[in-house]
C-alpha positions, 0 to 999 in steps of 0.5 A: 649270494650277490656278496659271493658273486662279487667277491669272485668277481673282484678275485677274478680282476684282481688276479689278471690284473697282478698277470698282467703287471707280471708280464709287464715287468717279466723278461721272457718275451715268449710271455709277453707274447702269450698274455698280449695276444690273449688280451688283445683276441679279447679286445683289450687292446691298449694292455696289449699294445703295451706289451707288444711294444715291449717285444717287437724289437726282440722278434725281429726276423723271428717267425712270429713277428709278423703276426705280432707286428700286424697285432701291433699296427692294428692295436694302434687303430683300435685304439684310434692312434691313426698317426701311429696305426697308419704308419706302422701299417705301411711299415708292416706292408712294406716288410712283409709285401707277400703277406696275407695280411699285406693288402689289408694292412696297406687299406688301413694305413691310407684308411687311418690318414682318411680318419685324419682328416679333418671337418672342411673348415680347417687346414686339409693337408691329411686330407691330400695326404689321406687321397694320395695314400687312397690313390697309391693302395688302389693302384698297389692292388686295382682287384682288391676287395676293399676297392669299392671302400676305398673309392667311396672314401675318396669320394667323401674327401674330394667333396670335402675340399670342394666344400673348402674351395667353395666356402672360401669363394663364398666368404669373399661375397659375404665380407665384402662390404662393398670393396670392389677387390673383395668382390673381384677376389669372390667371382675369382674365386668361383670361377677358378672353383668352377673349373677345378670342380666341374662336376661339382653338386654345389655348382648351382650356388657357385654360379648364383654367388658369383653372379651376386658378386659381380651384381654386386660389384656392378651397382656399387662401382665407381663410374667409370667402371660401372657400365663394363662391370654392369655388362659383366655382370649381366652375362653371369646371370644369363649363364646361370639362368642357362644353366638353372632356369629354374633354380631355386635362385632364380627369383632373387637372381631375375630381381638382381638382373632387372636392376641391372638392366634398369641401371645399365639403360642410364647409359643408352640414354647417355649415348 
C-alpha cells in the first residue's frame, strides 16, 4: 500500500512538474498567467515569479496587469528579494495610485528597506533610506491601518543608529589609551550624542562615559592642563550625579570624583 501511495505521489510531482517547464517554454502568456497564479495562491512563490517575469511586459496596460504586477512585487518579498520587492512595490503604487492595493504596496515597499537594514555595528545607510521611506508611506496615508507598524518600526530604526552613535562615542573611551585626543574625541562624541538623542534609554551610560573620559583625560594630562581638565571633569560628574543619583554607576563614578578632587587640591595647596 505504502508502495502505491508513493507512486502516486511521485506521479503527481512529476506531472506538475512537466506543467510547469510547459508553461515555461509555452508562448501563450494567458497560460502563464493561469499556472503562475495557481503556483503562486499555493505559496510557490519563486515558480511563480518566474513566469510573471516572463509575462509582465506583454499585460502591460491590460486589465489584468495590475493584479499580476501586485502578484509580482509580492512574490519578490516572499521570496525575501527586499531590494527588488520594495522597489517593484513602489513602482506598482506609483502605477496604479487608485488601487486597492496601493497603500499596502506602498507599506511594503518602505517595510522591505526596513528589512534591509542592517545590525547597528555596520555601515546604516538602508537604515536612513528605510525611515525616510517610513516617514514618506505615513504622511502619503496618515489613517492607514498599518500606521501603528509603521511608527513601531521607525522606533525600532531610530534606536538602532542611536545604538551606532553611541557605540561610536564609547569606542573612543575604550581605545584611548591615555591619548588625550582620543578622550577629547569621546566627550565630543557623547556630547553631541546627547544632543542628538535626548531622549535617548541609553543616556545614563552616555553620561557616565563621558565623565570617565574627561576623568580620564583629567588624571592623565599633562601639567599645565591638568587642573582645567580636572575642573572639567568634575563638573560632568555633578551633572551625572544630578541626573542619576542613584545610578548603577554611581559608586565607581563617586571613587573617580573623590580622586578627582584629591588631585585637584594639590593646586589650592599650590596657590
Amino acid at each position: 500500500m505504502k508502495n502505491i501511495c508513493y507512486t502516486l505521489l511521485l506521479t503527481l510531482v512529476l506531472s506538475s512538474c512537466s506543467e510547469y517547464q510547459k508553461a515555461l517554454k509555452s508562448e501563450d502568456i494567458a497560460t502563464k498567467f493561469k499556472m503562475g497564479t495557481e503556483l503562486y495562491d499555493a505559496g510557490k512563490f519563486a515558480k511563480a515569479n518566474k513566469l510573471f517575469a516572463q509575462i509582465a511586459p506583454q499585460y502591460r496596460g491590460k486589465p489584468q496587469a495590475e493584479k499580476l504586477m501586485y502578484m509580482y512585487s509580492n512574490s519578490f518579498y516572499m521570496m525575501k528579494d527586499y531590494y527588488l520587492a520594495g522597489y517593484h512595490f513602489e513602482r506598482f503604487e506609483s502605477q496604479y495610485p487608485k488601487s486597492e492595493k496601493a497603500e499596502e504596496a506602498l507599506f511594503l515597499a518602505a517595510k522591505s528597506f526596513y528589512m534591509l537594514s542592517p545590525v547597528y555595528s555596520k555601515e546604516q545607510k538602508e537604515t536612513v533610506t528605510a525611515i525616510e521611506k517610513l516617514q514618506m508611506f505615513i504622511n502619503k496615508f496618515p489613517e492607514s491601518e498599518y500606521l501603528p507598524q509603521a511608527n513601531k518600526l521607525i522606533q525600532e530604526l531610530d534606536f538602532k543608529l542611536e545604538r551606532k552613535a553611541f557605540e561610536i562615542a564609547k569606542l573612543y573611551n575604550k581605545i584611548a589609551n591615555f591619548e588625550s585626543e582620543d578622550y577629547e574625541a569621546s566627550i565630543k562624541a557623547f556630547d553631541n550624542f546627547l544632543l542628538d538623542y535626548p531622549g535617548t534609554t541609553l543616556r545614563e551610560e552616555a553620561m557616565y562615559y563621558r565623565f570617565d573620559s574627561a576623568y580620564k583625560l583629567g588624571i592623565n594630562s599633562v601639567e599645565h592642563k591638568r587642573e582645567g581638565r580636572l575642573n572639567t571633569a568634575i563638573k560632568y560628574y555633578n551633572s551625572f550625579y544630578k541626573a542619576y543619583p542613584e545610578s548603577k554607576f554611581g559608586s565607581e563614578a563617586a571613587k573617580m570624583n573623590t580622586e578627582l578632587q584629591t588631585a585637584l587640591q594639590h593646586y589650592s595647596i599650590k596657590s
